[in-house]
C-alpha positions as MATLAB code, in Angstrom:
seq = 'XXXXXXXXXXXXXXXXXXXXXXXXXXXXXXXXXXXXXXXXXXXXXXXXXXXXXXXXXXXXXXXXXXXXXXXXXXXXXXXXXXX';
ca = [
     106.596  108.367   89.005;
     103.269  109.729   86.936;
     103.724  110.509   83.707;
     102.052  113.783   83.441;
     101.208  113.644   79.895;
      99.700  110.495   80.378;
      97.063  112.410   82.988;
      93.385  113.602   82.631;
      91.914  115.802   85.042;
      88.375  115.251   86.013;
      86.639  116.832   83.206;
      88.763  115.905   80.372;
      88.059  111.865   82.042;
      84.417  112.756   81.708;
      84.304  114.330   78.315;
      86.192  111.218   77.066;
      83.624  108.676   78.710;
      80.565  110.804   77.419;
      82.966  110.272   73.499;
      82.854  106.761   74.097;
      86.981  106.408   74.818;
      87.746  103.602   77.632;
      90.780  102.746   78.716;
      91.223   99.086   79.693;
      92.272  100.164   83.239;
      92.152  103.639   85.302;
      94.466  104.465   88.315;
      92.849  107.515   90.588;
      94.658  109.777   93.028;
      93.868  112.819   94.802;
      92.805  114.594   97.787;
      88.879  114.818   96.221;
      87.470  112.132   97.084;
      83.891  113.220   95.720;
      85.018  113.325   92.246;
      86.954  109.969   92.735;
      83.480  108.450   93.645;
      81.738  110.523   90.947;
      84.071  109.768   87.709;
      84.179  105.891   89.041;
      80.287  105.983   89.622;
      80.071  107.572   85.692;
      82.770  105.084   84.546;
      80.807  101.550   86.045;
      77.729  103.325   83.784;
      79.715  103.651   81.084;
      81.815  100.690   80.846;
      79.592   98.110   82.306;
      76.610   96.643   80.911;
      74.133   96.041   83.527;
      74.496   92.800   85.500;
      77.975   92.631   84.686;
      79.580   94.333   87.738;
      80.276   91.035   89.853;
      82.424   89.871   87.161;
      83.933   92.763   85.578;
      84.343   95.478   88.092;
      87.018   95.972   90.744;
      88.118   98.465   92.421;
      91.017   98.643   94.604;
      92.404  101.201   97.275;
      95.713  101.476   98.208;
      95.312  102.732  101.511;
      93.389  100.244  102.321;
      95.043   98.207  105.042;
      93.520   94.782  103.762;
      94.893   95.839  100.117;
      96.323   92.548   98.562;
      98.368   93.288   95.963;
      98.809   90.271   94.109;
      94.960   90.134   93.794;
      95.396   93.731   92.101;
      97.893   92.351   89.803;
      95.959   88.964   89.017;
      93.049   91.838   88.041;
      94.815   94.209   85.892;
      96.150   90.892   83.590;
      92.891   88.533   83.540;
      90.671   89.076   80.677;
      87.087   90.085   81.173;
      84.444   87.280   82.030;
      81.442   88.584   79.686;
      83.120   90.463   77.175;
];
């Protein structure tokens, strides 16, 4: 179940990235593709500093039919590599 409270839309995630507030992990849903690609696209810019993607970046989708779970869980609790 999502907690609704717990919810941004799309330009409340965006305002909150251009204030400098990260979350240590993001979970995206919806039919809009687009704006999926756009807020994670603005989010990598963000969060990342440059050359640190391969490390520190994944990005999982669970529709995916090659979508390993356990890899998704052994990412959401490992710390990042150049912190």
């Amino acid at each position: 179940m999502i907690n609704e409270a717990a919810t941004l839309n799309y330009h409340s995630f965006m305002k909150d990235l251009d204030e400098g507030r990260l979350q240590p992990t993001y979970f995206f849903y919806g039919p809009e593709d687009v704006l999926i690609e756009r807020a994670l696209r603005r989010l990598k810019e963000v969060a990342l500093e440059a050359g640190s993607e391969d490390f520190n970046w994944n990005v999982f989708r669970s529709d995916a039919d090659d979508m390993d779970w356990s890899v998704f869980g052994d990412a959401l609790t490992s710390l990042p590599l150049l912190a």
